[in-house]
C-alpha positions in Angstrom: 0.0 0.0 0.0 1.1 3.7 -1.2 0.6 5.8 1.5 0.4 9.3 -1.0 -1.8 10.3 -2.6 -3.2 9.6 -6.1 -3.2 13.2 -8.1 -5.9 13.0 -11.4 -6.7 16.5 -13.3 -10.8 17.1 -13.8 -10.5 16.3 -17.2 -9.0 13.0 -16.9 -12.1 11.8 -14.5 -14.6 13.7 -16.4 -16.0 11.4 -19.0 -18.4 8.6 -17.4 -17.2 4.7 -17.5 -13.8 5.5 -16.8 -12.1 2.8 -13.9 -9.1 3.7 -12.2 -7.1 1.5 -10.0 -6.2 3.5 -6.6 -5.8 0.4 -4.3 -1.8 1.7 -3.9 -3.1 4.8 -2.5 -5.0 5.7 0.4 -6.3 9.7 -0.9 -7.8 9.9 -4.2 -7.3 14.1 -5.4 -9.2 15.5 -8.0 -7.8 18.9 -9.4 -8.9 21.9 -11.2 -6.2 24.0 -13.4 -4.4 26.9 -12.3 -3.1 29.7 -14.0 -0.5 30.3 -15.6 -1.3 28.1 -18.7 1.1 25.6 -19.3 2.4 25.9 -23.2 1.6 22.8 -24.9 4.9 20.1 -25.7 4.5 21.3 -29.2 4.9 25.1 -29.0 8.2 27.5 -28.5 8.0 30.0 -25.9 9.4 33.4 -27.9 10.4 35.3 -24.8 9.2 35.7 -21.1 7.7 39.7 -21.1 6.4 41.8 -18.2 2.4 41.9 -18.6 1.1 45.0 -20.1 -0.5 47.7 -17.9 -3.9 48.6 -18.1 -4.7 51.4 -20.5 -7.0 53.9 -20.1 -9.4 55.1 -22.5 -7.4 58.5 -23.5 -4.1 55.8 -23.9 -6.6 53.6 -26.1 -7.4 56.5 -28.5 -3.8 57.5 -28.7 -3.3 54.0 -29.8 -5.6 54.2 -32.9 -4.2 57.4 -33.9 -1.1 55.8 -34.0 -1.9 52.7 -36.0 -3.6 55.6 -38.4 -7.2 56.1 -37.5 -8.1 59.6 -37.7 -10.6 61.3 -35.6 -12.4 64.5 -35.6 -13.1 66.6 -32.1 -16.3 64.8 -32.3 -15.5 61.5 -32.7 -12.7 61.8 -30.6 -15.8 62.9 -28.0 -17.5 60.1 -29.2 -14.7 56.9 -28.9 -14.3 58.0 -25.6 -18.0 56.7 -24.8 -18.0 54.3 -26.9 -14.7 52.3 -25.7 -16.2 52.1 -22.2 -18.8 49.7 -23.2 -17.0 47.9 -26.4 -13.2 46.5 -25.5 -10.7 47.6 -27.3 -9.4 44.3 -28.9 -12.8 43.7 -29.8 -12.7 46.7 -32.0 -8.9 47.6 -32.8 -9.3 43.9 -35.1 -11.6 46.2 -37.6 -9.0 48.3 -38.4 -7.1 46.1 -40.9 -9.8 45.9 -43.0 -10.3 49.8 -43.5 -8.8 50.4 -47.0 -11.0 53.7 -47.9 -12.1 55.5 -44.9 -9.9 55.6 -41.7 -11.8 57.4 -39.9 -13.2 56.0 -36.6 -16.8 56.0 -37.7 -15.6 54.3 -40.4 -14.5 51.8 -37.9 -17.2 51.7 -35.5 -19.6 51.0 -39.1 -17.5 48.0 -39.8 -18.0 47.3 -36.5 -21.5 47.6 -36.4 -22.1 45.6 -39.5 -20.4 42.7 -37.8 -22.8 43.2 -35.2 -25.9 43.1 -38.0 -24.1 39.6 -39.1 -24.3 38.6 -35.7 -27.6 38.9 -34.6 -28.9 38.2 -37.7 -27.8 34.8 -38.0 -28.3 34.9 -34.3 -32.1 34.5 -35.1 -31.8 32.8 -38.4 -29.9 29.4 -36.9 -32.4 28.2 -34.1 -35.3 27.5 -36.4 -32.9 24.9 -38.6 -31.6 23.5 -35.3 -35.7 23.4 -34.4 -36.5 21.6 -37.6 -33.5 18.9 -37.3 -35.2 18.1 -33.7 -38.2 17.9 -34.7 -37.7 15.9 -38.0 -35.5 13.3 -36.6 -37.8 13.0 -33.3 -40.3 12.1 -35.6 -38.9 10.0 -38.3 -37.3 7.4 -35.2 -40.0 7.4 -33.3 -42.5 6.9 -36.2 -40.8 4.2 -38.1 -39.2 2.5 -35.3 -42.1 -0.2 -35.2 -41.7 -0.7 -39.0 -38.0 -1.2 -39.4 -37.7 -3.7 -36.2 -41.5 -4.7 -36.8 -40.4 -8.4 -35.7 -38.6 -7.9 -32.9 -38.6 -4.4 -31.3 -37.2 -4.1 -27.8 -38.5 -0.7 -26.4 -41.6 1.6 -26.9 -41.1 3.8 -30.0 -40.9 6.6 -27.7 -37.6 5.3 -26.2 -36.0 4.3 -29.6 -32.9 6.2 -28.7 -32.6 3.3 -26.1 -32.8 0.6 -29.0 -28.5 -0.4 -29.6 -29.5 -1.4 -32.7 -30.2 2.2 -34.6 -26.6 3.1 -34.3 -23.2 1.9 -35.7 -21.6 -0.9 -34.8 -18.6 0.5 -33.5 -20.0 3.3 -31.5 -21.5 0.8 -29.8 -19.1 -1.3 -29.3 -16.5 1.2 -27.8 -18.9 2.8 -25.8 -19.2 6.0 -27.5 -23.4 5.6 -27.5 -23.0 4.7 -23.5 -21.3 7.5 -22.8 -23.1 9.9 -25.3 -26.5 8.7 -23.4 -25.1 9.1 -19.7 -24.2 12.5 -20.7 -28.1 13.0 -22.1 -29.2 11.7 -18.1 -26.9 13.6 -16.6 -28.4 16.6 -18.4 -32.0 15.8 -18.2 -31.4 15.2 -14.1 -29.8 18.5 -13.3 -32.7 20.0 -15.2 -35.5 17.9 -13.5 -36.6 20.6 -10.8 -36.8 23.5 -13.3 -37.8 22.2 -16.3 -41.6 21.2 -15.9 -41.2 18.7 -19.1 -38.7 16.8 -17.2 -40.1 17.4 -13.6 -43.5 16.1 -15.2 -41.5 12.5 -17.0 -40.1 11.5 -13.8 -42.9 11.8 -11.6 -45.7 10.1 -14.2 -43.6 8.0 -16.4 -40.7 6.7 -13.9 -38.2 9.1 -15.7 -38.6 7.7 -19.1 -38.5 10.4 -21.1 -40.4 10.7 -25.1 -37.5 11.1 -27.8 -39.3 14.3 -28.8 -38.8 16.0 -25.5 -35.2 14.7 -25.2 -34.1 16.2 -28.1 -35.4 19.9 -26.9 -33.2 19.8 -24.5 -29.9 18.6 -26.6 -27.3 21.3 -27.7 -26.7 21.3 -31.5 -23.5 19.6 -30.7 -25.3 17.0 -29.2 -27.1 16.8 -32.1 -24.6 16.4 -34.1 -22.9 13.6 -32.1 -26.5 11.9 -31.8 -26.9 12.1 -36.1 -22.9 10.8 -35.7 -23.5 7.3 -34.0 -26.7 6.5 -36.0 -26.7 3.8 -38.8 -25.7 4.7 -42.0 -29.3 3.5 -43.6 -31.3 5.2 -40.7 -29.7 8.5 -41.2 -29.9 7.8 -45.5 -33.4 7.1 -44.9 -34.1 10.7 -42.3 -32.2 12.8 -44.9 -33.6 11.8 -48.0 -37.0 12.5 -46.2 -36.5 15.7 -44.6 -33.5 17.2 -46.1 -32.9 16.1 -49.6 -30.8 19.0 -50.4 -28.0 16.9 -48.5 -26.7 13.5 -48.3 -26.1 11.2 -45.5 -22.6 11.8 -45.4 -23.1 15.6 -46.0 -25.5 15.9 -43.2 -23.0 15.4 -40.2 -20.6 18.3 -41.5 -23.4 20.7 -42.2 -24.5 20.5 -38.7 -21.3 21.1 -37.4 -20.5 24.1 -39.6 -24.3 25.4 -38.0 -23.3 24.8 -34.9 -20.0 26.9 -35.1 -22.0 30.0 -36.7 -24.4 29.4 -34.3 -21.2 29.5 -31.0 -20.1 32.4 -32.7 -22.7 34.2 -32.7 -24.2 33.6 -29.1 -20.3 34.0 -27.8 -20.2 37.6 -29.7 -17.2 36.5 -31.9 -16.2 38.4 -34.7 -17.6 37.0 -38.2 -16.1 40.0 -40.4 -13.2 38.9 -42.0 -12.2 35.6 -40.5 -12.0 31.7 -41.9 -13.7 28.7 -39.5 -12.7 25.6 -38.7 -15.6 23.9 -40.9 -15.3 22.3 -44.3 -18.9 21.1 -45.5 -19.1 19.2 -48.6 -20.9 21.5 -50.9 -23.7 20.6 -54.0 -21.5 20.7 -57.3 -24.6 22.7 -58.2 -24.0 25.5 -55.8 -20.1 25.4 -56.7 -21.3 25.8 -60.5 -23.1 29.1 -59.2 -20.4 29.9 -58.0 -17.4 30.0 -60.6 -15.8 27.8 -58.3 -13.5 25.8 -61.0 -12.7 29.6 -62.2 -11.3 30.3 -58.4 -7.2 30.5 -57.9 -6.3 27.3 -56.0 -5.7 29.8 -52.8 -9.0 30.8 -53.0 -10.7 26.9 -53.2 -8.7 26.3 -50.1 -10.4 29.0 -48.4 -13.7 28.9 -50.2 -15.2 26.1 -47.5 -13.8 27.8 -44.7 -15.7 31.2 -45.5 -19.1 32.9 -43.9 -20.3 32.4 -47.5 -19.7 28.4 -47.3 -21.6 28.5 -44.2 -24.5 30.5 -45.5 -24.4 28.4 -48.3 -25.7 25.0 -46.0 -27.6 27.3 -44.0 -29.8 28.1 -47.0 -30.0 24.6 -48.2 -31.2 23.5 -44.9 -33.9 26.9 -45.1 -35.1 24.7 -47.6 -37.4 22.6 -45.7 -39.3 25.6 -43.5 -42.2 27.3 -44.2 -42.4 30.2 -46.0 -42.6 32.7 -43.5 -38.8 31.5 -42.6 -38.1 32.0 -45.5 -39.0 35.1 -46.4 -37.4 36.3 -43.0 -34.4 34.7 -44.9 -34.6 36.5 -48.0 -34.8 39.9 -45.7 -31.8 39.2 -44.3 -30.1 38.9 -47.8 -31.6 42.7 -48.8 -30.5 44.0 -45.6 -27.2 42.8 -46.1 -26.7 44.2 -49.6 -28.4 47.5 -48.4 -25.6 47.7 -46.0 -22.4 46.4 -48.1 -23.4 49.1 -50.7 -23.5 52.3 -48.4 -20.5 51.8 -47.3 -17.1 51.6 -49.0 -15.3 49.6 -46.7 -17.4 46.3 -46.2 -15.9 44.0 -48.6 -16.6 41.2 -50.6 -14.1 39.1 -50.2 -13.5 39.8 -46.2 -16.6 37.4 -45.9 -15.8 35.3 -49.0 -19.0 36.6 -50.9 -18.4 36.3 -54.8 -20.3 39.0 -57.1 -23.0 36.8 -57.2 -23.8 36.1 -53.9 -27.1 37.3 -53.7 -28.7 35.0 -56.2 -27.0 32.1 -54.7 -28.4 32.7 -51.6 -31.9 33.6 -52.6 -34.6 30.9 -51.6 -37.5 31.1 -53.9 -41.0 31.2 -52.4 
């Protein structure tokens, strides 16, 4: 017998099913991190430097006068406002994509039409992420008694429960285990403030209805749900309910929804930056595009744009009703309203081509 203790970090303990063999020990410790970060193995520390003192807002105009933003008495009134309730690293980023007009309106419009992006697609995403739910809530539960009409195991309520409408291999390694463990945890934290839940455990024995299970699931959740099912379950849900896509398409469009939709509701800039999605595209959409007439620098990009991502978004616009879509289609006017007032909102800073507006127009 160890007589120490054995030390674990929260993230090594924090996935369910895990055993760890602590009969050497007599103290198990669980431990949070601590600043300062650790670099990772893999990344060279330039130099150690004193951290910077805090500026204040007079030292934070300076700053932009310096890096060549101009400002009249007025503006100069204004910034001084306006810096208090928006940081300056949040704003100083706009500057490299002034090319026109340096002034600092000019910057607090680019600004400000990031913000239009922002909560735009703010309330565009959650009725795609509402129709997913509901379409794959519906298509399990409604054809669960006629795929495994000879031998079903659960009510077609609970088909999430049923091993047998997901892969092999997630099942096998434990990936579905652990996916629904992390569904029960969430449902039980929930279960004294969310009547739906409150109102499963005390009249059904906490069994809870696929279609109220998935209202609670994040889009990542989602996503890893849509993952683990069977390839001919998810075939047979897409080509229902969202024939624009495939079954392999589908997985990679929700994720590249889900990051516009993080973006968004963690205020991060969508003006002039690349994301870590790559959704497979319809060649059609591509054709509309000119793509084959890109440079090969601009292909590599193109999937990684705001564009790409409104491209899917649109395609998956396809299957709501038309008063989505002509909320959609608003969106679009707005958006050219604004990129033609002002000089510098550019194209390519959200990877728009010429034609963007008819690629992204959804007949009604």
């Amino acid at each position: 017998m160890n007589n120490g203790e054995l030390v674990l970090r929260v993230d090594q303990t924090s996935k369910p099913f895990r055993t760890f063999d602590i009969s050497s020990y007599n103290v198990l410790k669980i431990e949070g991190f601590f600043f300062p970060i650790i670099a990772n193995k893999n990344m060279r520390i330039i130099n150690s430097q004193t951290m910077k003192k805090p500026a204040t807002i007079q030292t934070m105009i300076e700053r932009f006068k310096n890096q060549g933003i101009t400002f009249t008495t007025e503006e100069e009134k204004e910034a001084k406002v306006f810096l208090i309730s928006v940081n300056y690293y949040r704003l100083s980023v706009f500057r490299l994509y002034l090319t026109e007009d340096f002034s600092f309106n000019a910057l607090k419009e680019l600004y400000g039409f990031d913000r239009f992006l922002r909560e735009h697609l703010n309330l565009l995403i959650p009725p795609v992420e509402v129709y997913v739910k509901t379409t794959l809530a519906y298509f399990l539960s409604n054809e669960y008694l006629r795929i495994y009409s000879e031998s079903p195991r659960v009510e077609p309520a609970l088909v999430y429960l049923d091993g047998r409408i997901y892969k092999g291999n997630h099942i096998n390694n434990g990936d579905v285990e652990r996916m629904l463990s992390n569904f029960v945890s969430l449902l039980s934290d929930k279960q004294d403030k969310d009547p739906s839940i409150k109102h499963h455990v005390q009249y059904y024995c906490g069994e809870v209805p696929i279609w109220a299970l998935v209202e609670h699931l994040t889009l990542g959740q989602m996503s890893t749900f849509v993952t683990y099912l069977s390839r001919s379950l998810r075939k047979e849900w897409v080509e229902n309910f969202v024939p624009s896509a495939s079954s392999e398409m589908i997985i990679e469009w929700l994720n590249t929804i889900r990051i516009l939709r993080n973006t968004g509701a963690h205020c991060s800039r969508f003006y002039g930056r690349y994301y870590n999605y790559s959704p497979k595209i319809p060649r059609e959409d591509l054709d509309d595009v000119g793509y084959e007439n890109l440079s090969d620098e601009q292909k590599d990009k193109f999937k990684n744009t705001l564009f790409a991502g409104l491209v899917i978004l649109r395609k998956l616009y396809l299957g709501l009703d038309t008063c989505e879509k002509v909320r959609w289609n608003e969106f679009l006017k707005e958006t050219n309203e604004k990129i033609n007032i002002h000089s510098n909102f550019k194209l390519n800073d959200i990877g728009f081509p010429n034609n963007w507006q008819d690629v992204l127009y959804l007949p009604i």
